[in-house]
VODO-623023 format. One record per residue: x, y, z of N, C-alpha, C in turn. Coordinates in steps of 0.001 Angstrom, whole numbers, plus 524288, in hexadecimal, padded with zeros to 5 digits. Atoms other than C-alpha are relative to their C-alpha. Layout:
residues N
XYZXYZXYZ;...
END
This chain:
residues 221
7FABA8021D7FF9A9C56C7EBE3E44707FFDA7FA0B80061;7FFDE8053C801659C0DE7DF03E47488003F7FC477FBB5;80174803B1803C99BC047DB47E3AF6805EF801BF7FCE3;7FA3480054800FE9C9B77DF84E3520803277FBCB8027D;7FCDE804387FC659D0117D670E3DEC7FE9D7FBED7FD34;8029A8067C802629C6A37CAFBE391B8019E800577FA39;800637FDDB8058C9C7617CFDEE2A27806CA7FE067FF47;7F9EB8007A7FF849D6F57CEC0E2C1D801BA7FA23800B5;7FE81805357FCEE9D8467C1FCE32E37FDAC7FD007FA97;8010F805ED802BD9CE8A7BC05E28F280344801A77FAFE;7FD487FE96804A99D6737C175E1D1D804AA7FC4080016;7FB3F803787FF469E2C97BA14E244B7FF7E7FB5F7FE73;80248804DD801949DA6F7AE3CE24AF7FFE77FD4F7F936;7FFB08002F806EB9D7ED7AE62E158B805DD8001B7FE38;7FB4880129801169E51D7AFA7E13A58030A7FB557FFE9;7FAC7803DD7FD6C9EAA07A3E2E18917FEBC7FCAE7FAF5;7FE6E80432804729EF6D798B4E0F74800357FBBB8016D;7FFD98043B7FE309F0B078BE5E10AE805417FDDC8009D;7F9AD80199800699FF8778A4CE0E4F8007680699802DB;7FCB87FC107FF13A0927794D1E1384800D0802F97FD2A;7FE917FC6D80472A099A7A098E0C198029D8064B8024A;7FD017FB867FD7AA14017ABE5E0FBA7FE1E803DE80063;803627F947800FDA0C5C7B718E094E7FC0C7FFAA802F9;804EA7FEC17FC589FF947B360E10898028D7FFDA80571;7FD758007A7F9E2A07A67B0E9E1DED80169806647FF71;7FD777F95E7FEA9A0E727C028E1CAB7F88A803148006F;801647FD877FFA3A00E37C545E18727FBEC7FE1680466;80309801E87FBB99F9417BE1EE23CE802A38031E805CE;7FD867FAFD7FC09A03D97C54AE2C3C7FD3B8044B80058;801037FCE67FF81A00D97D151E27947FB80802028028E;8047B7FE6B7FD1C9F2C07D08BE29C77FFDE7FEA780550;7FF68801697FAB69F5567C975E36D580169804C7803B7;7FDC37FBD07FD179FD2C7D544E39FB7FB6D806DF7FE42;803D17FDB47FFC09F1D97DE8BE35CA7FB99800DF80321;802F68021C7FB779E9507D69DE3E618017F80274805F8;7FD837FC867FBCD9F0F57DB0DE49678015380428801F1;7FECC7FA967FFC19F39B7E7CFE46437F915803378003C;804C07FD5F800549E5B97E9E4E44767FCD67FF0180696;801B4800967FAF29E34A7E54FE519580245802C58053B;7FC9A7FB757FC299ED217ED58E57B17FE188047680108;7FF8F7FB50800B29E86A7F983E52AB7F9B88013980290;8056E800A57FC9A9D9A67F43BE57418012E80058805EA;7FEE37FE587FA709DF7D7F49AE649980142803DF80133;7FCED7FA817FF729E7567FFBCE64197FB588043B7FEFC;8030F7FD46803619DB9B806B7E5E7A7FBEB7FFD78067A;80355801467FB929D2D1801E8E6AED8021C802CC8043F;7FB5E7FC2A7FC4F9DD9E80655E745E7FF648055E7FFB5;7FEF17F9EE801139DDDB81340E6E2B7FA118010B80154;803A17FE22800459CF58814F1E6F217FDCC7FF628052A;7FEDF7FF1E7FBE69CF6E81117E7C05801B8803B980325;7FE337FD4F7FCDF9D8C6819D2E818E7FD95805F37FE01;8029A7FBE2802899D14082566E79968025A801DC7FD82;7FD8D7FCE88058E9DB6A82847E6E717FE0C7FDF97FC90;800C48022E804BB9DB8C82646E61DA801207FB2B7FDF8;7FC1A807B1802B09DCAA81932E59E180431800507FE96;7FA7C7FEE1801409E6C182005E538D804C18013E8039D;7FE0B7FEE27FBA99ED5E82478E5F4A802AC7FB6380196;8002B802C37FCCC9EC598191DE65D1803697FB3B7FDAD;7FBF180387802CB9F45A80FE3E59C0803548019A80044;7FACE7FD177FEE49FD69819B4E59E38048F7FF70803A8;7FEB1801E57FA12A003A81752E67D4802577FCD87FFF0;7FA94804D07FF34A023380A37E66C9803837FE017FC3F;7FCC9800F380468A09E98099DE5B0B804DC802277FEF2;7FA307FD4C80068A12678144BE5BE5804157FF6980653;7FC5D800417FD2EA1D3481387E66467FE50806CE80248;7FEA77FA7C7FBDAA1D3481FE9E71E380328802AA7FC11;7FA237FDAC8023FA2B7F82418E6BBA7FEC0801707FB55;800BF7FEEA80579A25D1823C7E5E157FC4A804297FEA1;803327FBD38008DA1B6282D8BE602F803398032F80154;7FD5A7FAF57FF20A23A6836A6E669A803268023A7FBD1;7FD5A7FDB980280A2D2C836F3E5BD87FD70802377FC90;803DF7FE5E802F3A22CD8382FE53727FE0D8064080209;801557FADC7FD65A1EBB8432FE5A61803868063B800EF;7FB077FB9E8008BA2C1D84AF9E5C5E8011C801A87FAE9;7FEC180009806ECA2D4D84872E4D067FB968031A7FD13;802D67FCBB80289A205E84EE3E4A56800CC805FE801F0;7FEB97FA177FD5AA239885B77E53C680467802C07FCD6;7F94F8011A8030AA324D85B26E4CCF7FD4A8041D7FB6B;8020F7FCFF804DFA296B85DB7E3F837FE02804177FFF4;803727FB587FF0BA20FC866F6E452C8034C804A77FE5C;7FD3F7FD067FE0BA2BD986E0DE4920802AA8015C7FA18;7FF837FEE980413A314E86EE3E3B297FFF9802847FD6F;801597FDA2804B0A280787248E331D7FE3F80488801C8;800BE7FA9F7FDF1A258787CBCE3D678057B804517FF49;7FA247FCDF7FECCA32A788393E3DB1800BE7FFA07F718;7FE2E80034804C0A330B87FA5E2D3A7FC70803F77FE6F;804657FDB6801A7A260488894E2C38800D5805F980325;7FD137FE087FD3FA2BC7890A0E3606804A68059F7FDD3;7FAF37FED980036A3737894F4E316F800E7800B17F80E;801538008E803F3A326D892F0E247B8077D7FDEA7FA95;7FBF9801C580159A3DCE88916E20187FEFB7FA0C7FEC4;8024E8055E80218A3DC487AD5E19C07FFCC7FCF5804E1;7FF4D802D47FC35A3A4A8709CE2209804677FCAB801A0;7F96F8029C7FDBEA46F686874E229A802CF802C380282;7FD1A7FD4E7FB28A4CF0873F5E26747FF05800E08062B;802207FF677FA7DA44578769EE32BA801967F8A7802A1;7FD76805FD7FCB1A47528678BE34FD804357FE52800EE;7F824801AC7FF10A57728684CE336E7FEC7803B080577;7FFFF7FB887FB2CA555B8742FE3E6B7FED17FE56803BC;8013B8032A7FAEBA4CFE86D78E4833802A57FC8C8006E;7FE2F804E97FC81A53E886051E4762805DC8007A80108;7FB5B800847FE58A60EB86507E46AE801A48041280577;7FFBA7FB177FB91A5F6A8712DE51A07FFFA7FB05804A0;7FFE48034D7FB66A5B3786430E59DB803D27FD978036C;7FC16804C87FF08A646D85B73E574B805F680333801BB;7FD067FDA47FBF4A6CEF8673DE5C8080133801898036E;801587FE537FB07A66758698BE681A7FF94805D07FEB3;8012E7FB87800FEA620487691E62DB7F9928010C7FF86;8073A7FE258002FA524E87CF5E64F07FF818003E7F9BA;801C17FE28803A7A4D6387BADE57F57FEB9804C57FD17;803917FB428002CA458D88872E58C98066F8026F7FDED;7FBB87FE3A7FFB7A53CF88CA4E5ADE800D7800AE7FB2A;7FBA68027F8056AA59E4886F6E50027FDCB8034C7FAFA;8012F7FAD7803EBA505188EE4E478A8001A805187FFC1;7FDF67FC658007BA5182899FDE4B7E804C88016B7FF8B;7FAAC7FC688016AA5F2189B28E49DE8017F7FF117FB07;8003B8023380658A5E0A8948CE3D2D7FE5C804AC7FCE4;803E27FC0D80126A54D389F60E39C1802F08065D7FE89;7FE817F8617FF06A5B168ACA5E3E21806007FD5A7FD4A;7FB2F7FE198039DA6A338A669E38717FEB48005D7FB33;801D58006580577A65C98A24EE2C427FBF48003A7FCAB;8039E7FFA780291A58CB8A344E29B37FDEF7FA6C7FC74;800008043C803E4A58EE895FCE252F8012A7FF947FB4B;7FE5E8010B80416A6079896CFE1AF1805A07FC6F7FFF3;7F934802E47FE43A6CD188CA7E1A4080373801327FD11;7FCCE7FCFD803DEA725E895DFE0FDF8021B8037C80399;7FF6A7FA637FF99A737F8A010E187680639801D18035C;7FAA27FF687FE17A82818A649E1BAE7FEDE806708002C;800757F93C7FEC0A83F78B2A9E23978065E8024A7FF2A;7FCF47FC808025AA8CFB8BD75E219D806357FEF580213;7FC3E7FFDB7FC16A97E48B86DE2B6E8025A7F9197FDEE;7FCC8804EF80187A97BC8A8AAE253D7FBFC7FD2F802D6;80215805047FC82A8CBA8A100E2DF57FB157FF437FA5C;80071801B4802E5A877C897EBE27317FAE97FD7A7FF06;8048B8037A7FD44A79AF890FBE25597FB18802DC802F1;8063C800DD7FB41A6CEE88EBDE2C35801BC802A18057B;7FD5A7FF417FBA4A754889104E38CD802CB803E880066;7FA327FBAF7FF26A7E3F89A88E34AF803C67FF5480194;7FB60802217FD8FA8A30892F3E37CD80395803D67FDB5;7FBAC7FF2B80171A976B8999FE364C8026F7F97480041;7FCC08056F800AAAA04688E38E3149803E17FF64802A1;7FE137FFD27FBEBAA91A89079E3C2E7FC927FB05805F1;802988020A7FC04A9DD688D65E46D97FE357F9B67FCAC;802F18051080284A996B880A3E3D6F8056D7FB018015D;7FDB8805427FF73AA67487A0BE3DFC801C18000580616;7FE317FFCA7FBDBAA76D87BAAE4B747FD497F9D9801F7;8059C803797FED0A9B3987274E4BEF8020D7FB6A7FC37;80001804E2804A2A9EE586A87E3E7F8069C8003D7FE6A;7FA237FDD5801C6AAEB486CB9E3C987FFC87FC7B7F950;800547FEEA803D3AB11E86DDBE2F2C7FC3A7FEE17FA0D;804B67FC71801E7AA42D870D1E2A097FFCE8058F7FBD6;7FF1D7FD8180233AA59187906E1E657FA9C805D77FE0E;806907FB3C7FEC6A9BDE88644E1CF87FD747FE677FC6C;805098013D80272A954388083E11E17FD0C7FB4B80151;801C7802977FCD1A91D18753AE1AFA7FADC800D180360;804C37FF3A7FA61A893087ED9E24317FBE2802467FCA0;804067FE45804A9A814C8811CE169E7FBC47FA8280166;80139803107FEEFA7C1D87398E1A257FB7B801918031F;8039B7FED67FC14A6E7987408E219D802C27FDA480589;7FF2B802BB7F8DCA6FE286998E2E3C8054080292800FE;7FA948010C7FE21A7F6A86B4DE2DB87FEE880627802E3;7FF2E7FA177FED8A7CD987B92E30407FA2E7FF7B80550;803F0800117FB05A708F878DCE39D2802597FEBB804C7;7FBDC803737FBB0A77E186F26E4128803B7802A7802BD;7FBC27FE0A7FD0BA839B8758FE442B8004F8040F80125;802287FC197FD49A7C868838BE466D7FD167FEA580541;802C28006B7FBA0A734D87C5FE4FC1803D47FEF4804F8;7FC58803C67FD52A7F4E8761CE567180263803DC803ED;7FE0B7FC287FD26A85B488281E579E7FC498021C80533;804EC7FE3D7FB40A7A70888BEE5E787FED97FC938062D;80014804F57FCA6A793D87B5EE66D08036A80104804C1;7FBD47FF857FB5EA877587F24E6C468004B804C880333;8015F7FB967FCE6A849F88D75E6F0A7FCA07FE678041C;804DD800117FDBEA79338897CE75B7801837FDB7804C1;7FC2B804917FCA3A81B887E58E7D6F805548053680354;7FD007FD157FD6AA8B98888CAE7FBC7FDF78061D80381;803127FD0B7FC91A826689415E85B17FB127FD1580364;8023E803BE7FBE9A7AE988970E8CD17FB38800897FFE3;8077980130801DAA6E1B88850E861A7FEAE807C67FF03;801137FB2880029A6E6D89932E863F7FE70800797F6F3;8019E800348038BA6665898DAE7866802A88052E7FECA;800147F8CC80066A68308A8DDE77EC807BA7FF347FE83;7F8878009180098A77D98A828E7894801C27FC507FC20;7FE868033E805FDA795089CD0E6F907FE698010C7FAFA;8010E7FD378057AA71A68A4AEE652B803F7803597FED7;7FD1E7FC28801DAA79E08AF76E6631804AD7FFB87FE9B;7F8F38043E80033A87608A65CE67E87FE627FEA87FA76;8010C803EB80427A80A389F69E5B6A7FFF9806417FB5F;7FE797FBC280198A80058ADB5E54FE80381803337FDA0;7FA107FB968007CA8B5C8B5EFE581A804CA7FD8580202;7FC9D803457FD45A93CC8AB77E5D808028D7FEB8805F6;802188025C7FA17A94C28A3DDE6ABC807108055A80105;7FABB7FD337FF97AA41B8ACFFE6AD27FEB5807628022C;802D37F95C8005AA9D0D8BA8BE69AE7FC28800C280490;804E58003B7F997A91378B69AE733C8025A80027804DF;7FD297FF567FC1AA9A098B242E7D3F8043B8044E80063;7FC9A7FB3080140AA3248BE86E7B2C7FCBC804748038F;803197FCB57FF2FA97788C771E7D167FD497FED68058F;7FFA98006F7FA84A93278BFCEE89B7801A2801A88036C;7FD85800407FBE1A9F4E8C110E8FA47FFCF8079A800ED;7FFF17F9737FF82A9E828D052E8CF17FBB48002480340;803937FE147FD6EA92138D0F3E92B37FBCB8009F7FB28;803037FCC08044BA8B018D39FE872A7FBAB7FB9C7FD0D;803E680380800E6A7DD68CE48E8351800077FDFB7F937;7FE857FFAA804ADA81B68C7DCE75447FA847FEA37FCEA;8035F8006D803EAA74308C7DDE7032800B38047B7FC6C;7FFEF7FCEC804B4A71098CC9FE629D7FBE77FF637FD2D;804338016880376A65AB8C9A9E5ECB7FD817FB4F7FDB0;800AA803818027AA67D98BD88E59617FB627FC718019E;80465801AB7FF62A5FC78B488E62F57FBC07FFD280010;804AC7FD778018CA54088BD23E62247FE327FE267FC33;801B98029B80583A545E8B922E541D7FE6E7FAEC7FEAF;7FFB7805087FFD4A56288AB40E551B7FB4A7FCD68022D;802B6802017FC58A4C438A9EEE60717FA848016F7FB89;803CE7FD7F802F0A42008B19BE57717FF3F7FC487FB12;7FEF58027E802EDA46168A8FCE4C3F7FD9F7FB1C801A1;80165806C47FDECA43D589BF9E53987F9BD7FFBC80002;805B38008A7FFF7A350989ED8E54D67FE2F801E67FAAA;803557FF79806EAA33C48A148E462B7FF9E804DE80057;8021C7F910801E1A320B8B05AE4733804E2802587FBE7;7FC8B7FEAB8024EA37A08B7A3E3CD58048D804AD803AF;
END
């Protein structure tokens, strides 16, 4: 490293002119600023071998910012998480990435979000059942403009717009049985009108459904 250092400096030397010349002044910078950088990384490199990491490690360290690794870090888990659930579930990857980031950004469990993705539609955003729900989600266009007012049903043909405002729904069940996952499936189901109906009777309104959902969320067929 030393003799780099010397090798550098005398290159600057040779450079110089006798008058003022702009282009040799910028590229005397550059190497100036090579010079320095190369001496940085000779320290940083010493440091690191010191404390018993790596050289690489150890530039890393001081180069990258705390905050910047971490994101770095949440952003590689994020992917993981992806291409696991895209391999998974055996579905394109963008899609597994509208699901996770929009289930988030609803305050909804991911895992969740696929399985119910899963058992309504099967991932298909074609898919319309026998009654009118619509989508990935299975929206009835009733429950959509409740969320989006006047939102038209070929609207919830849309990927995000039909994720979104299925996850949302789910969000408020979930908000309105007070985090009770089990009851907001079945409210999200057969409707929060029917569940609470069957409560007040006494009557246990499962049907099967969460079983499915829960089974679904861990990838089992």
């Amino acid at each position: 490293m030393q003799s780099l250092l010397l090798k550098l400096q005398a290159d600057v030397e040779a450079r110089k002119r006798p008058r003022w010349d702009s282009s040799a002044t910028v590229r005397s910078a550059l190497l100036g600023g090579i010079v320095c950088l190369a001496a940085f990384l000779l320290g940083a490199r010493a440091a690191a071998v010191a404390e018993g990491s790596t050289p690489l490690a150890g530039v890393r360290a001081a180069v990258q910012p705390a905050g910047m690794v971490d994101l770095q870090r949440v952003e590689i888990e994020r992917l993981k998480r992806i291409y696991a659930n895209s391999a998974r579930y055996g579905i394109p990857a963008d899609l597994a990435e509208r699901i996770e980031d929009i289930a988030r950004a609803e305050g909804i469990d991911p895992e969740l979000a696929f399985g119910l993705v899963s058992v309504e539609s099967e991932f298909n955003h074609r898919a319309v059942s026998p009654v009118g729900a619509v989508g990935y989600t299975q929206l009835m266009p009733s429950t959509a403009r409740y969320f989006q007012p006047g939102i038209r049903r070929s609207g919830l043909f849309d990927r995000d717009t039909n994720l979104r405002i299925g996850f949302r729904f789910l969000r408020t069940l979930l908000d309105k049985y007070k985090g009770n996952v089990r009851l907001a499936l079945l409210a999200y189901n057969r409707g929060p009108e029917r569940v609470d109906e069957l409560l007040r009777q006494g009557i246990d309104p499962d049907n099967g459904y969460v079983e499915l959902v829960m089974r679904k969320r861990k990838g089992k067929r």
